[in-house]
VOPA-733854 format. One record per atom (N, C-alpha, C): residue in three letters; x, y, z. Coordinates in pm, whole numbers, padded with zeros to 5 digits, always signed. Each point is the difference from the previous one (the first is absolute). Layout:
# VOPA-733854
ALAXYZ
...
# end
This chain:
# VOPA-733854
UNK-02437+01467+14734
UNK+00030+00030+00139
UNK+00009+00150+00023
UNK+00027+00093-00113
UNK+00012+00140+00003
UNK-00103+00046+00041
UNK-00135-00061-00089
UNK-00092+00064-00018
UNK-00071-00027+00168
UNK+00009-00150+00061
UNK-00049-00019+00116
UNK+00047+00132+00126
UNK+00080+00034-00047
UNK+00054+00105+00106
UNK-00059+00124-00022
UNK-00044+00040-00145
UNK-00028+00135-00015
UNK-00155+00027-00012
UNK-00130-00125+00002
UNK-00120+00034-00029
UNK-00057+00014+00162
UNK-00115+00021-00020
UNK-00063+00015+00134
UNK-00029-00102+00069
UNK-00013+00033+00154
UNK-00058-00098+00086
UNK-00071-00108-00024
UNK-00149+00060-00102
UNK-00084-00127-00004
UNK+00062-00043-00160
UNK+00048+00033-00026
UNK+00050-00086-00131
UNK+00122-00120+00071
UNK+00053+00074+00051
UNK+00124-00179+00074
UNK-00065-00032+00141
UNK-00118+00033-00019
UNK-00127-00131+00119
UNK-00009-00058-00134
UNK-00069+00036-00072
UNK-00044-00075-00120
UNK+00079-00137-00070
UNK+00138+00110+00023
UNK+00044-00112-00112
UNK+00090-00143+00137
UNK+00010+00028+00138
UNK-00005-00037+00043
UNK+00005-00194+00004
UNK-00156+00017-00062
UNK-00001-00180+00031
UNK+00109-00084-00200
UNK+00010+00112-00053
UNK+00056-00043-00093
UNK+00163-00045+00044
UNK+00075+00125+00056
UNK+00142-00054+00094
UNK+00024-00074+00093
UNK-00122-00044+00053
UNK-00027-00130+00098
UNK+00024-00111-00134
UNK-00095+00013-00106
UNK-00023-00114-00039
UNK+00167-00032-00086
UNK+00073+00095-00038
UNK+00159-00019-00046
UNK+00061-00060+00114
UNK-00009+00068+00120
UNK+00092-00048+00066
UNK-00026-00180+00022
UNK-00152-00025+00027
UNK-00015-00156+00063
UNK+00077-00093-00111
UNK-00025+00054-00148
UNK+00126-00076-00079
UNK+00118-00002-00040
UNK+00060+00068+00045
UNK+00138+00031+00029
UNK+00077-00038+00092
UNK-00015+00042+00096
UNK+00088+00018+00166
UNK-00039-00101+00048
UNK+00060-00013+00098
UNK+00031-00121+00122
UNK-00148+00021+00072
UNK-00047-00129+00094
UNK-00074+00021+00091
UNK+00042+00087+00122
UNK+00096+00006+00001
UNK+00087+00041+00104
UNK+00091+00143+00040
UNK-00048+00044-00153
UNK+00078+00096-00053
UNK-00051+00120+00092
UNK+00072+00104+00023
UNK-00044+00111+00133
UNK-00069+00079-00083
UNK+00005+00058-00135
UNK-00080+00076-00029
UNK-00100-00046-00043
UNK-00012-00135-00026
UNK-00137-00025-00019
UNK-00093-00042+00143
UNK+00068-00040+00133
UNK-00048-00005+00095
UNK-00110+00113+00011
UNK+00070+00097+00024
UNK-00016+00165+00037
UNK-00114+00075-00108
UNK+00032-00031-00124
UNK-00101+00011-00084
UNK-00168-00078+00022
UNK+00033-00089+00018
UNK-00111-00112+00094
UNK-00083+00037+00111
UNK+00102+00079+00085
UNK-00087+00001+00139
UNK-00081+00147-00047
UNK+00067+00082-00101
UNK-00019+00171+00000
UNK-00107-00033-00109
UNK-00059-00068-00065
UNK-00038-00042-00162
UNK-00172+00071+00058
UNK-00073-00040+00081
UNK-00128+00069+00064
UNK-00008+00076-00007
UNK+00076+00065+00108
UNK+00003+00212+00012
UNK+00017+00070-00163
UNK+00110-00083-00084
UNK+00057+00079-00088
UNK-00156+00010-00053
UNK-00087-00140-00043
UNK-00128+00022-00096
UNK-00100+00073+00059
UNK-00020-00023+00158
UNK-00105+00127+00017
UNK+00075+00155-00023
UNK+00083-00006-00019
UNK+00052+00179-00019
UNK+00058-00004+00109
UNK+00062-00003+00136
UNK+00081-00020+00047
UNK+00159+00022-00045
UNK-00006+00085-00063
UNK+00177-00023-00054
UNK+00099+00086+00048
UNK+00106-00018+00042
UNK+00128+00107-00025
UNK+00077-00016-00088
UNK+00106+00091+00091
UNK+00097-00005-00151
UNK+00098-00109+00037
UNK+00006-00045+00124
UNK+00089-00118+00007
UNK-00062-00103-00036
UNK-00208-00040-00054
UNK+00027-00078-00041
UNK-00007-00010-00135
UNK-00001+00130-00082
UNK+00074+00004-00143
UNK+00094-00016-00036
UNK+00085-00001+00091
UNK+00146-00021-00001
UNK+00008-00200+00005
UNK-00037-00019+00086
UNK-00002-00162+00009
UNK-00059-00065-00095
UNK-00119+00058-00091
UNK-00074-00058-00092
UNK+00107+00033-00136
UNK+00049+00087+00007
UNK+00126+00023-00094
UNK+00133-00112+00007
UNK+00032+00006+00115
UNK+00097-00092+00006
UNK-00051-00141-00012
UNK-00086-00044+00064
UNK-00020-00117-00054
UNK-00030-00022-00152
UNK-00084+00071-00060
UNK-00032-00012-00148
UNK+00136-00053-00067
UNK+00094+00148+00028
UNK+00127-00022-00050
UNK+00132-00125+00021
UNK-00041-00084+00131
UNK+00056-00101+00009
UNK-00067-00112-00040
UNK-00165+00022-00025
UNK-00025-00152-00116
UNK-00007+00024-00147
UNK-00027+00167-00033
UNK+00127-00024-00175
UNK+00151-00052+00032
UNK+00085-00012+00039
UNK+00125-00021+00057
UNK-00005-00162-00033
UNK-00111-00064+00095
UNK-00013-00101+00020
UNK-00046-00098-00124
UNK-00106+00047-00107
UNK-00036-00005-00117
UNK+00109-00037-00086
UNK+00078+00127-00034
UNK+00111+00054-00060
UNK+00127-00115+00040
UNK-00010-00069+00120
UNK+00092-00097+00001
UNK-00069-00157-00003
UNK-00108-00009-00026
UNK-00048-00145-00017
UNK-00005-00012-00148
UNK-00019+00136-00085
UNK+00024-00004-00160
UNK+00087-00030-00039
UNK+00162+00040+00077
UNK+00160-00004-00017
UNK+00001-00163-00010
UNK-00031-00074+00117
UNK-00002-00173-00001
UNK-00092-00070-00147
UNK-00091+00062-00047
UNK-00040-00039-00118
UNK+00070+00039-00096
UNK+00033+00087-00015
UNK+00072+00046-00101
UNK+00166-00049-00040
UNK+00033-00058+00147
UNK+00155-00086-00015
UNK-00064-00077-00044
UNK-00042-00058+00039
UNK-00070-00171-00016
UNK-00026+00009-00164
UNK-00061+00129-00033
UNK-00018-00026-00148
UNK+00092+00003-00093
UNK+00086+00064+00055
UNK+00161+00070-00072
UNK+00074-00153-00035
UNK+00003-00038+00154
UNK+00066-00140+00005
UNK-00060-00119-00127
UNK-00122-00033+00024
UNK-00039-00126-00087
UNK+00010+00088-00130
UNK+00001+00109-00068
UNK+00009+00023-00142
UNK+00152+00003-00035
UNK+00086-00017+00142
UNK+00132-00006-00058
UNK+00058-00152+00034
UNK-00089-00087+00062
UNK+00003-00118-00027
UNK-00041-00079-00117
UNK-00086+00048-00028
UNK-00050-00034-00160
UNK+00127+00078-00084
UNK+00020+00090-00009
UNK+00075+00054-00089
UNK+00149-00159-00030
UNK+00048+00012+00137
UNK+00111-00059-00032
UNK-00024-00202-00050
UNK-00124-00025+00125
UNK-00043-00117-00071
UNK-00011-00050-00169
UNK-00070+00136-00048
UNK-00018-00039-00118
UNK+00143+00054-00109
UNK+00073+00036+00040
UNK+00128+00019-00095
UNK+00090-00124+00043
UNK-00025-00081+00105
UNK+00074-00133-00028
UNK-00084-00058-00037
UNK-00160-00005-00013
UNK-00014-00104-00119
UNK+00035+00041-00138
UNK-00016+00172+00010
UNK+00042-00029-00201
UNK+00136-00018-00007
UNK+00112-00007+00143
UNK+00116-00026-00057
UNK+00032-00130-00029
UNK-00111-00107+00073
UNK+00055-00156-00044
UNK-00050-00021-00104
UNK-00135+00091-00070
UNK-00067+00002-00099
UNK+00109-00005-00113
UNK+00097+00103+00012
UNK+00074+00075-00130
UNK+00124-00120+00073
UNK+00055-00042+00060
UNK+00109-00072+00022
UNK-00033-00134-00044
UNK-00137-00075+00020
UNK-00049-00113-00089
UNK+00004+00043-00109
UNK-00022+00071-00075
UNK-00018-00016-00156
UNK+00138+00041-00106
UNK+00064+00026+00077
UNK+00150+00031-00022
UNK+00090-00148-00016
UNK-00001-00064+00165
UNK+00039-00119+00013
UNK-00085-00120+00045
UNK-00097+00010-00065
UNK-00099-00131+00011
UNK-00002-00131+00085
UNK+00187-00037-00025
UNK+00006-00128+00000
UNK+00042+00032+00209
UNK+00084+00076+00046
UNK+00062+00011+00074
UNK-00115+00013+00130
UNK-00158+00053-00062
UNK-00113+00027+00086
UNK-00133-00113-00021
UNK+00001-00128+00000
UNK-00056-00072-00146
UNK-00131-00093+00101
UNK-00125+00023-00047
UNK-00086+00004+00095
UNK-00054-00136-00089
UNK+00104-00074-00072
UNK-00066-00137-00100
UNK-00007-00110+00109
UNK-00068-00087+00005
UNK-00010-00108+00111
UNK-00001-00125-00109
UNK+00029-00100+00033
UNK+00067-00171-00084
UNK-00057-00133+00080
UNK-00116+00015-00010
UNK-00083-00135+00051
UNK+00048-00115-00018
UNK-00016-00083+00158
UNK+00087-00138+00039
UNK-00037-00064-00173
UNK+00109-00093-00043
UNK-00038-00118-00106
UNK-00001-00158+00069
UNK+00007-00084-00012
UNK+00031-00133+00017
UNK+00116-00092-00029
UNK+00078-00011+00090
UNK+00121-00021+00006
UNK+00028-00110-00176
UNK+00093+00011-00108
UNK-00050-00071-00086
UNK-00034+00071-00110
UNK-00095+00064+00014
UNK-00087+00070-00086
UNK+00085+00095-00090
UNK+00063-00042-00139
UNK+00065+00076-00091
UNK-00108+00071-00122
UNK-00099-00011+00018
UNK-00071+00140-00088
UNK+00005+00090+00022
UNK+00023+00058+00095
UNK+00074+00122+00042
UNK-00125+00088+00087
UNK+00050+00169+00030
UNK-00066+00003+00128
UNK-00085+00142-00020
UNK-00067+00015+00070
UNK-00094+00144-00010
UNK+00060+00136+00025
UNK+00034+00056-00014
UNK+00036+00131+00028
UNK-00136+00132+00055
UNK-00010+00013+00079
UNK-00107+00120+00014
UNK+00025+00127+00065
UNK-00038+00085-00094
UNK+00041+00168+00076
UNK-00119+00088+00001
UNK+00006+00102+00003
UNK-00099+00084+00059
UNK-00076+00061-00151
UNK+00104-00011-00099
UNK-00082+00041-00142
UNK+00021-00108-00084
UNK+00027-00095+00040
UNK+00007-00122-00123
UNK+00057-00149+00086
UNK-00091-00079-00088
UNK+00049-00135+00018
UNK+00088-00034-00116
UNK+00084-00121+00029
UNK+00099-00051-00063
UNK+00011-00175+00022
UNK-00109-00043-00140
UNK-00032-00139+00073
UNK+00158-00122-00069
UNK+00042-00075+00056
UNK+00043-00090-00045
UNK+00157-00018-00075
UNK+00082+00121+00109
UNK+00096+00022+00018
UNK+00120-00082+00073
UNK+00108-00054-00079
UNK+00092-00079+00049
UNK-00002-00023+00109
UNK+00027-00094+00076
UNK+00000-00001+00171
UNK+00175+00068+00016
UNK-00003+00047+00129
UNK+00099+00100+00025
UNK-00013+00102-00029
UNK-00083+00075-00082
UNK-00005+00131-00056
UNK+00005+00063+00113
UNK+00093+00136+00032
UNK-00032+00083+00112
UNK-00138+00109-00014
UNK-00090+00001+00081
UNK-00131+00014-00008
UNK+00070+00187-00040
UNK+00070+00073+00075
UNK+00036+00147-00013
UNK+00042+00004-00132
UNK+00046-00080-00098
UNK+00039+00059-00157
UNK-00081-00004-00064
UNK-00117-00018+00057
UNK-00175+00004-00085
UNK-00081+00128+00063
UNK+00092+00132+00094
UNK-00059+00062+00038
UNK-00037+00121-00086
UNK-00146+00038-00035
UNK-00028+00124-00066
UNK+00033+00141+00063
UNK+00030+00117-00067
UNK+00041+00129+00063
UNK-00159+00026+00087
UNK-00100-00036-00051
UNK-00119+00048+00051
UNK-00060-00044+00164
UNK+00075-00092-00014
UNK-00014-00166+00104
UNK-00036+00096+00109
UNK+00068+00097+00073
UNK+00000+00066+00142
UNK-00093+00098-00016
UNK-00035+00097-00130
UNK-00101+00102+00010
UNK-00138-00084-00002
UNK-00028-00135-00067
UNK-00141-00075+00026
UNK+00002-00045+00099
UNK+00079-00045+00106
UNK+00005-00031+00118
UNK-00067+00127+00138
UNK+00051+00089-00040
UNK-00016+00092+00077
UNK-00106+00058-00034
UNK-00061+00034-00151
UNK-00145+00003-00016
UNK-00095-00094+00048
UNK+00002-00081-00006
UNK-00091-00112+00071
UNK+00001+00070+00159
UNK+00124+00012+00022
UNK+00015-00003+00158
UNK-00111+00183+00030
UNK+00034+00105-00061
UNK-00085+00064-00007
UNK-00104+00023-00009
UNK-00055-00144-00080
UNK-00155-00015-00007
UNK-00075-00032+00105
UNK+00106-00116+00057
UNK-00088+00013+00146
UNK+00023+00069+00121
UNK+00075+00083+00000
UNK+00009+00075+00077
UNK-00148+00087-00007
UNK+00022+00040-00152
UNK-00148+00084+00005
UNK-00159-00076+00041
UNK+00015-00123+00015
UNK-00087-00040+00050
UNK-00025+00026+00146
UNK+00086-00053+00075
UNK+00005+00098+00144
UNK-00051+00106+00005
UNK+00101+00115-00076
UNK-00099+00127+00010
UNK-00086-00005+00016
UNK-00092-00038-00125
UNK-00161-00009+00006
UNK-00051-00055+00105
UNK+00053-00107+00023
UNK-00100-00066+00160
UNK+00013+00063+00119
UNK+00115+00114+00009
UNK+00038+00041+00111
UNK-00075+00167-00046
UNK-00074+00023-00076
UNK-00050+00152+00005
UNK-00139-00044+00085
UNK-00019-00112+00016
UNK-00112+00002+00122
UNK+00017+00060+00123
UNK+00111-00029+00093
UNK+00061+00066+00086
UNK+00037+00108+00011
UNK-00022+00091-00117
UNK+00072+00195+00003
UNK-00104-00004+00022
UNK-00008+00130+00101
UNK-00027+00101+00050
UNK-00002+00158-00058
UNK-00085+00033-00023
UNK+00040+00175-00097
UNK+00021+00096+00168
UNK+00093+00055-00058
UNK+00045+00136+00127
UNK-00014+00137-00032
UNK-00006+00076+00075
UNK+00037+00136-00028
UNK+00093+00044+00013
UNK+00121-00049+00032
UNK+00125-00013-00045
UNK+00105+00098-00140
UNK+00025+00051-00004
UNK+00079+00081-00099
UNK+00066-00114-00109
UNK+00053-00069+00109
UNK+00082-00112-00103
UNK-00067-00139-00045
UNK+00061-00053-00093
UNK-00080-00065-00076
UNK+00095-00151+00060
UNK-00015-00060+00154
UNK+00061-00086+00023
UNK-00001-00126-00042
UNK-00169-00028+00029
UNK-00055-00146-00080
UNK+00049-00017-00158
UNK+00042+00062-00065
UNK+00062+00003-00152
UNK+00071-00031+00033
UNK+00110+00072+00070
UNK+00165-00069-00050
UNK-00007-00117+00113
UNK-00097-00046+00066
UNK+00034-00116+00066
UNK-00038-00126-00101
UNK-00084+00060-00089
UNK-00058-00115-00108
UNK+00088+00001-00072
UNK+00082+00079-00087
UNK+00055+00021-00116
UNK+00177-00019+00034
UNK+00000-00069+00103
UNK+00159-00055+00052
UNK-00046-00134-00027
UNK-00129-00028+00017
UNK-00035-00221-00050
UNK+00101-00031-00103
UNK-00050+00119-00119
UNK+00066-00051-00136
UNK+00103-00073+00003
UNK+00101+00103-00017
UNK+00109-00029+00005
UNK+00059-00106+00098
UNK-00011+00009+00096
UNK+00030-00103+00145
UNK-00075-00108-00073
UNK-00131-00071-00066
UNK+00000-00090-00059
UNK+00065-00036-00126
UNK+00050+00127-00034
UNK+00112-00125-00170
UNK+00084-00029+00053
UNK+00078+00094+00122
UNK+00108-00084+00065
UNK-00006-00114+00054
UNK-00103+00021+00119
UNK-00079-00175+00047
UNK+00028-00118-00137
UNK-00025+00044-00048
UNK-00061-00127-00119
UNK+00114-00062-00072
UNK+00064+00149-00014
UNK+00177-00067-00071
UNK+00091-00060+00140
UNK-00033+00018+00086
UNK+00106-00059+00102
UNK-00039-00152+00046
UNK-00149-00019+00011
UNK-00115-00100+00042
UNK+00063-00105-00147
UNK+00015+00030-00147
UNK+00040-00086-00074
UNK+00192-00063+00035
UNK+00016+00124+00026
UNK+00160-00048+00030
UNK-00005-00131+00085
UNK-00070+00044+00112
UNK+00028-00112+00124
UNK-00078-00129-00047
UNK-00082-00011-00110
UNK-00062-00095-00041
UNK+00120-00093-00124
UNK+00064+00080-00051
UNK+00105-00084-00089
UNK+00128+00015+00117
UNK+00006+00025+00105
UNK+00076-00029+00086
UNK-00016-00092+00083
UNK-00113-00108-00030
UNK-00037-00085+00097
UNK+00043+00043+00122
UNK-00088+00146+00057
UNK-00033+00032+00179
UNK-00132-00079-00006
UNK-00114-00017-00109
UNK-00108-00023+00048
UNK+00008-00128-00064
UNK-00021-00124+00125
UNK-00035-00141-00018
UNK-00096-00069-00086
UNK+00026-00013-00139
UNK-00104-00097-00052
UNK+00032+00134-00143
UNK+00002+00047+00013
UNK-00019+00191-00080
UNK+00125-00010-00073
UNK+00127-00104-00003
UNK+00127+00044-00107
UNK-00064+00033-00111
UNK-00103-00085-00077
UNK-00024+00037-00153
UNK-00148-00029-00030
UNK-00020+00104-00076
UNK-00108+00001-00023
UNK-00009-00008-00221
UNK-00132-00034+00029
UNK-00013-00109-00123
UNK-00044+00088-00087
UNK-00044+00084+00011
UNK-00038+00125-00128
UNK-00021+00145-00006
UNK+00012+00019-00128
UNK+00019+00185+00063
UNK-00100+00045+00043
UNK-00145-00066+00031
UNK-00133+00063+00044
UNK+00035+00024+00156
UNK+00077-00110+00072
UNK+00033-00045+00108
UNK+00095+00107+00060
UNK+00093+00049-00113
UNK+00112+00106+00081
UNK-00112+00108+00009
UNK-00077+00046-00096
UNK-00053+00102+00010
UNK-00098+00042+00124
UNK-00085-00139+00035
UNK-00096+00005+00074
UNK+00106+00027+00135
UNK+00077-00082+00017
UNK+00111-00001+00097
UNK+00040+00158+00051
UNK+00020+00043-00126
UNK+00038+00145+00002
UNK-00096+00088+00053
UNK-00130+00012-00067
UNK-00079+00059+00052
UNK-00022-00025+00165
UNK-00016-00137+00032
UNK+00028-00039+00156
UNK+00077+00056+00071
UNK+00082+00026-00020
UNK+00107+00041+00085
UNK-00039+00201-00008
UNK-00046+00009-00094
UNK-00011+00115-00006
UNK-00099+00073+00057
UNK-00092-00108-00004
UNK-00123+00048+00166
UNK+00055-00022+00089
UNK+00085-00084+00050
UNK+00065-00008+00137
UNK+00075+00084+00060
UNK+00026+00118-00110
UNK+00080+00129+00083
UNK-00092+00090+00092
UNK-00157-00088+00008
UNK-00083+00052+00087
UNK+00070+00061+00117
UNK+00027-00173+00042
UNK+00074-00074+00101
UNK+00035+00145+00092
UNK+00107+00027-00066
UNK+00068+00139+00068
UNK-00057+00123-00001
UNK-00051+00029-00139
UNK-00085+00134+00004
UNK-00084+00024+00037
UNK-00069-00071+00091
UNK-00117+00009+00070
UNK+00032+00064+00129
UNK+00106-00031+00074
UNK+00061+00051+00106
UNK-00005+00175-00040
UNK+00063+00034-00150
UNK+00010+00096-00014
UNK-00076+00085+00029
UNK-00195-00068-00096
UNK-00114+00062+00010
UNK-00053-00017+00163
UNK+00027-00055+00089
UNK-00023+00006+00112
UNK+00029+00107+00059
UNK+00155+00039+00013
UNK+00057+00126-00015
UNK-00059+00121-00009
UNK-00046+00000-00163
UNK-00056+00154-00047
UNK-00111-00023+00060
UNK-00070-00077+00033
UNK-00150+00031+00065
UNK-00008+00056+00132
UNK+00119-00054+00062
UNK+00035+00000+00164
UNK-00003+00172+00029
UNK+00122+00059-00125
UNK+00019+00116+00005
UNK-00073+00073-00005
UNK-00138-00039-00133
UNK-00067+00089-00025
UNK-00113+00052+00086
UNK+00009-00139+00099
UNK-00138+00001+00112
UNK+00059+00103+00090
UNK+00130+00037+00044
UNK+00079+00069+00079
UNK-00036+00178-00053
UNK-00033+00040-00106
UNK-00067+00164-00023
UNK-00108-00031+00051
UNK-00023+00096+00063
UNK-00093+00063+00055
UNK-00060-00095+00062
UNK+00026-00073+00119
UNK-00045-00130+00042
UNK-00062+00062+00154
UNK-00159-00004-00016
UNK-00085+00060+00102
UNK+00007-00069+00145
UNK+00025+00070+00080
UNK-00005-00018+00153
UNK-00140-00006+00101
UNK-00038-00066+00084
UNK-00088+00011+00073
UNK-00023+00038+00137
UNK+00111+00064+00031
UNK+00005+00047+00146
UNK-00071+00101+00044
UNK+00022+00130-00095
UNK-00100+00107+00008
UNK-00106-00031-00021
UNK-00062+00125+00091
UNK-00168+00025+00012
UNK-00058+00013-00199
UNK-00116+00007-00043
UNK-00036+00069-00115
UNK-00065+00139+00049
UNK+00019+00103-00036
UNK-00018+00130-00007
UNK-00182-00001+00033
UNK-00081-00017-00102
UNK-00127-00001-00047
UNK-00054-00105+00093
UNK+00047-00103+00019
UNK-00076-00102+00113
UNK+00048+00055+00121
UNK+00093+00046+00074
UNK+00042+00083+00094
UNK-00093+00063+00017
UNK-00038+00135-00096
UNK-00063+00089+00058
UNK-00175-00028+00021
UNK-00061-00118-00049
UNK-00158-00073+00043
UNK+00086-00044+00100
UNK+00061-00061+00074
UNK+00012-00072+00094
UNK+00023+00123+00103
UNK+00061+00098-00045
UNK+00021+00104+00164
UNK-00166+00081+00005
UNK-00031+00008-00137
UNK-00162+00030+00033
UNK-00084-00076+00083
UNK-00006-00129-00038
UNK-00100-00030+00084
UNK+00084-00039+00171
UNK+00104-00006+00008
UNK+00051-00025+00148
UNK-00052+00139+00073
UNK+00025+00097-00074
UNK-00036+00146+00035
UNK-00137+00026+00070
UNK-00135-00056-00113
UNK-00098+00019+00067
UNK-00017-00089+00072
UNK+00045-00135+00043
UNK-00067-00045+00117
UNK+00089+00029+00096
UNK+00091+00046+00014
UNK+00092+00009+00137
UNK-00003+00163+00027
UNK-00034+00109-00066
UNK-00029+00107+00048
UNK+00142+00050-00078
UNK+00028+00125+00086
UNK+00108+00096-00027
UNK+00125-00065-00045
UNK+00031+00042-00145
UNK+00129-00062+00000
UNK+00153+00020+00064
UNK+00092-00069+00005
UNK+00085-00047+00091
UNK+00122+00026-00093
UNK+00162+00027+00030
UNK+00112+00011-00046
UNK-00001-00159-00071
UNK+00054-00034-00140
UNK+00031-00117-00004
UNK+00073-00060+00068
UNK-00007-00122-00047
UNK+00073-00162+00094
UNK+00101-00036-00040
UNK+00104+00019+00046
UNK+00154-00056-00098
UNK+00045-00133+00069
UNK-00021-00073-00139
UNK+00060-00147+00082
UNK+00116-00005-00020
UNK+00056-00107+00035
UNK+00190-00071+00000
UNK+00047-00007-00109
UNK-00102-00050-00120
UNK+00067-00027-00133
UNK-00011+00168-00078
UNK-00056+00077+00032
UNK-00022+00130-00086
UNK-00048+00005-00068
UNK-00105-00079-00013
UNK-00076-00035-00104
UNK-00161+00094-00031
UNK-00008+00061+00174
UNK-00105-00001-00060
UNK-00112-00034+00107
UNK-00118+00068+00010
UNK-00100-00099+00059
UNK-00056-00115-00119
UNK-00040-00107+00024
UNK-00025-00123-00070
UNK-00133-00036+00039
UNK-00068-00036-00074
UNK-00161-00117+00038
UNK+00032-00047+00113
UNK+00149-00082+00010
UNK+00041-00109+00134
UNK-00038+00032+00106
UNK+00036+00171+00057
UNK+00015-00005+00138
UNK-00121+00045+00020
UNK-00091+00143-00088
UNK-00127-00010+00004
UNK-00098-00113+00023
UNK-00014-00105-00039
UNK-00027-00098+00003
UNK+00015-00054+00129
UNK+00118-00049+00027
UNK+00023-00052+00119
UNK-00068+00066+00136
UNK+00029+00086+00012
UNK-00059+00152+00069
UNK-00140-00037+00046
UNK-00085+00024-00146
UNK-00129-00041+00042
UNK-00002-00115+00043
UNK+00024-00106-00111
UNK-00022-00148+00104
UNK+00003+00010+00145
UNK+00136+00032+00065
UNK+00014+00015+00162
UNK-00114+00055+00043
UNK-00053+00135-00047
UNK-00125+00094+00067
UNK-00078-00077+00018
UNK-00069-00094-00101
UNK-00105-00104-00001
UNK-00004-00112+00110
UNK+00123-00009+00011
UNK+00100-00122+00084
UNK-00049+00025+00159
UNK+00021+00163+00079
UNK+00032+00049+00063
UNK-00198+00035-00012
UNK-00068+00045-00046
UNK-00150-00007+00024
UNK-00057-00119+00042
UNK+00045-00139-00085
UNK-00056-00099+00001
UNK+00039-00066+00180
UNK+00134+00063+00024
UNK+00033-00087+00097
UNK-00101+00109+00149
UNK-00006+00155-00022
UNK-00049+00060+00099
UNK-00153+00050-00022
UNK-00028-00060-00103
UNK-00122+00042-00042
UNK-00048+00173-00021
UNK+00096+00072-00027
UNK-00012+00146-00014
UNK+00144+00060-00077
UNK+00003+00082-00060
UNK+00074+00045-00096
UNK+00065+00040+00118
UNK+00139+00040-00005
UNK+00079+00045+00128
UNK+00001+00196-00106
# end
């Protein structure tokens, strides 16, 4: 912006359609200095310039870095945030991790398949790292629990989480972006799936899910596990909805303004067929003369021949 103030005339004509083109992604449609920049954007490129409108081409520049500079700030929370959601996500899984293998029995992810009322050969025991076939009936299924029982649980559940990932890198988008958002929106799955997976087994030996009290082998907890552990889609998808939403929000191009370069063929040729040129046209929105009203314009002329048979 220093330099825009201190080079010559035809150097900030020049650079001109470049601070047009910052501002249309930045600022408001509505925004006054980009109005004003809009209607002045002609004169400035034929050489036409003052110093008030170096001054305006300055200030606006400087209010869509401003504007830049604060659509980066919203990515950059956003990124702060999910890496400190992951952070804490994943220290309560390694804390149930390290609190299962401590007290096994008290966290005990073993499930004890129905027998037949009668039936004294006794009963199955199944956990997440071992079966236990043919165990007294009554046995409490938790005093057969391994220290490992909750870290294979939650690996499984990790595994499919990472499956998600993968199916969901169809949907990223690469940005020019500073921050690396699409990562930590992927790399929060993990964890959010070993938790999924260890909580998804709880409610399953908690008979919440109908038909689901027990399951008959450890292939079954595992697969189970992994299930549940893609299902932390469920929620994190909202997340990745999120970072995309945001990321579409930098530098997100406007169409109200004129284009610089199509502007100036369009005042050329209005020029030679209508003769001497004329002060520009400032419409209501500030936008700008537009194709629209040109357009319209002629149509009527045509309108107004056709109906008197002579150009008025």
């Amino acid at each position: 912006m220093i330099l825009l103030q201190l080079v010559s005339d035809e150097e900030a004509a020049g650079r001109a359609s470049e601070v047009m083109a910052l501002v249309k992604d930045h600022l408001e449609t509505d925004d006054p200095r980009r109005v004003r920049l809009g209607r002045r954007l002609r004169s400035i490129i034929s050489g036409e310039i003052s110093s008030s409108d170096r001054n305006l081409m300055v200030r606006a520049l400087d209010a869509a870095y401003n504007a830049l500079d604060d659509e980066l700030a919203r990515v950059r929370s956003l990124r702060n945030i999910l890496w400190t959601a992951t952070f804490l996500v994943l220290l309560g899984v390694a804390g149930l991790a390290v609190y299962g293998w401590f007290f096994p029995q008290s966290l005990s992810m073993c499930f004890t398949p129905k027998v037949n009322p009668g039936d004294t050969g006794g009963v199955d025991v199944v956990c997440p790292t071992a079966e236990h076939p043919g165990k007294k009936v009554g046995t409490p299924a938790s005093s057969l629990a391994q220290p490992r029982d909750i870290l294979t649980v939650e690996i499984a559940g990790l595994a499919g989480a990472a499956l998600t990932v993968i199916a969901s890198l169809r949907h990223i988008r690469g940005t020019d972006a500073p921050y690396m958002l699409p990562l930590a929106s992927a790399v929060l799955k993990f964890p959010t799936g070993a938790l999924s997976a260890f909580l998804g087994l709880l409610l399953i030996r908690g008979a919440f899910v109908p038909g689901l009290s027990d399951l008959d082998s450890r292939a079954q907890v595992l697969g189970w596990a992994a299930a549940f552990g893609a299902a932390q889609h469920l929620v994190t998808r909202l997340v990745d909805d999120r970072a995309q939403m945001t990321l579409s929000e930098v530098g997100r191009t406007t169409d109200a303004m004129i284009d610089p370069e199509r502007a100036a063929v369009r005042e050329h040729s209005v020029l030679g067929e209508t003769g001497a040129p004329g002060p520009p046209t400032a419409f209501q929105d500030g936008a700008g003369p537009h194709e629209g009203p040109q357009k319209e314009t002629r149509e009527g002329e045509r309108a107004d021949e056709g109906a008197d048979g002579s150009r008025p």
